[in-house]
C-alpha positions in Angstrom: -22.2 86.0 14.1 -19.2 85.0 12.4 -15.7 86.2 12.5 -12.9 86.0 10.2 -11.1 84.4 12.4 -13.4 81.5 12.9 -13.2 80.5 9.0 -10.5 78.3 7.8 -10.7 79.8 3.9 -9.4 83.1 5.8 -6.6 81.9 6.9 -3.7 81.4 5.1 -0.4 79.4 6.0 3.4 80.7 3.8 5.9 77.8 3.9 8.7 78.8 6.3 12.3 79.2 4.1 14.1 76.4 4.2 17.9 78.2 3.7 19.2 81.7 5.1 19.2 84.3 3.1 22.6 86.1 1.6 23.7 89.7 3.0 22.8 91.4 -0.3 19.4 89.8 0.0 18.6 91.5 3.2 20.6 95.1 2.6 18.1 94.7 -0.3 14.9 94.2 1.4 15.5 96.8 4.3 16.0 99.7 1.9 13.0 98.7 0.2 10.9 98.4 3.4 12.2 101.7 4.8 9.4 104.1 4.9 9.5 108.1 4.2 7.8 110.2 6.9 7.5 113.6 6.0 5.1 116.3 8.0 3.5 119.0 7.3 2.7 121.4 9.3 -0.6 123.5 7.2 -1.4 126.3 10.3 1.9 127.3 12.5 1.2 129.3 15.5 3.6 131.4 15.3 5.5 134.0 12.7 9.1 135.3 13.2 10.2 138.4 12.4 13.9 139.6 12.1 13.8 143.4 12.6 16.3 146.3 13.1 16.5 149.5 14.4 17.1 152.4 12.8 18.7 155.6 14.8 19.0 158.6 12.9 20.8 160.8 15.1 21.9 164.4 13.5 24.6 165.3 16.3 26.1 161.9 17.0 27.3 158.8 14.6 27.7 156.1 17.1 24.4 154.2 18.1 23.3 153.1 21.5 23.0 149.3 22.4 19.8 147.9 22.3 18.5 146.6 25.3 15.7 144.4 26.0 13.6 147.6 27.5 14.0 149.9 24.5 13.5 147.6 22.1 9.6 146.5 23.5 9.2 150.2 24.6 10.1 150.8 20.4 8.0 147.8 19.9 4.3 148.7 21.5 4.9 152.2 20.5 4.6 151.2 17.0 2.0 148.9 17.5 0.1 151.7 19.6 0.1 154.3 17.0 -0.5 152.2 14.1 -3.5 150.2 16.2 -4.2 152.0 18.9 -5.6 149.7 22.4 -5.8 146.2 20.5 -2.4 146.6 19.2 -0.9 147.0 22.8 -3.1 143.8 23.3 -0.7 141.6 20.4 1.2 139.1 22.4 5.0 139.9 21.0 8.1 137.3 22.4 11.5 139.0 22.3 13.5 135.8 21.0 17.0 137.6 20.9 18.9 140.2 20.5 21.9 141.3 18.7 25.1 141.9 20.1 26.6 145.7 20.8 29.0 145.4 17.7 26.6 143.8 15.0 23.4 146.3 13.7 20.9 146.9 16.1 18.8 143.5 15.4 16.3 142.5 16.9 14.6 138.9 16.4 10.4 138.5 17.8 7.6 136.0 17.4 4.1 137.1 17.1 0.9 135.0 16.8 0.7 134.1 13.2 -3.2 135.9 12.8 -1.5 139.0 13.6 2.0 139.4 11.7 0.3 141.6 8.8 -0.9 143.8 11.2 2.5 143.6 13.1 4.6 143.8 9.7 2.8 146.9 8.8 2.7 148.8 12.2 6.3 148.5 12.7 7.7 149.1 8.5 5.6 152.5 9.3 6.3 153.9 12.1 8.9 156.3 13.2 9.4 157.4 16.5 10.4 160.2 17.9 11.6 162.0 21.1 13.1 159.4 23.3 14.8 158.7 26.9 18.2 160.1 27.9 20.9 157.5 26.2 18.2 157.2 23.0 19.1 158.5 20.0 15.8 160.4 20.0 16.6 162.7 22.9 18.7 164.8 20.5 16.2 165.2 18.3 16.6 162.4 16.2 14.0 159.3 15.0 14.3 155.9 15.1 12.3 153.2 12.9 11.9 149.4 12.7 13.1 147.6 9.3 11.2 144.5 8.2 14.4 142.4 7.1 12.8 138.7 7.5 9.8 137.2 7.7 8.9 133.6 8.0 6.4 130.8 9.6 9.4 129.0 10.7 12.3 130.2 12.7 14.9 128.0 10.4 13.5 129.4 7.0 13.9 133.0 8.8 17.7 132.7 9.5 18.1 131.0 6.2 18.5 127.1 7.2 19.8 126.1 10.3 18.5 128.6 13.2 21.8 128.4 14.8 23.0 132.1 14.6 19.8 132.4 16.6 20.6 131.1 19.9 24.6 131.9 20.4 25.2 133.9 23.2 
């Protein structure tokens, strides 16, 4: 068994350069040997939703901060109704929430096999009848609006994803 290595025909010898070469002459060949890497990413895990809530209150115009608590409770309520046990079951990641002076947004990641079902649990649901501070305890409703919805969290907050994680 022969190798490649073992025949001489193979191998071939460059002569070495005899002179240095000019700056321009190497700026030139390191733009052409720089290589473009791009990746794609074909199945994301995850999809991101930007959502917010909805308070229609008939005795009282100012709106409740959104805490962390309310919003899930909002959250698997609309999932529960819409899918009943195996909606409860949807793994749903609180990523942030608004501040008390902005709307009342909310920002969630869901498995990416389940944001139709998500998307079209929470765009129909309305809830009503609610805990003490909630808008709902007067007899109001409350329901989730579908602003964004993305496989990527930058394409989501249009570009940059920094909005995303100020305090």
């Amino acid at each position: 068994m022969t190798s490649t290595i073992d025949k001489r025909s193979n191998l071939q010898t460059r002569p070495t350069p005899s002179k240095r070469k000019s700056p321009e002459e190497t700026d030139a060949s390191k733009a052409a040997s720089a290589k473009v890497l791009t990746f794609t990413s074909r199945n994301p895990p995850w999809t991101y939703l930007k959502l917010q809530l909805i308070t229609q209150s008939p005795t009282s115009t100012s709106q409740p901060p959104l805490d962390p608590l309310t919003a899930k409770t909002h959250l698997t309520a609309a999932l529960a109704q819409f899918l009943g046990l195996s909606g409860t079951a949807i793994p749903l990641d609180i990523l942030k929430i608004a501040p008390e002076n902005q709307a009342q947004t909310v920002w969630i990641r869901v498995p990416c096999s389940d944001a139709a079902a998500v998307v079209a649990a929470l765009s129909s649901w309305i809830g009503g009848g609610g805990g003490s501070k909630s808008a709902t305890a007067t007899g109001g409703s409350v329901a989730w609006r579908v602003c964004a919805k993305g496989n990527y969290l930058g394409a989501v907050v249009h570009g940059s994803g920094g909005d995303l994680f100020v305090p």
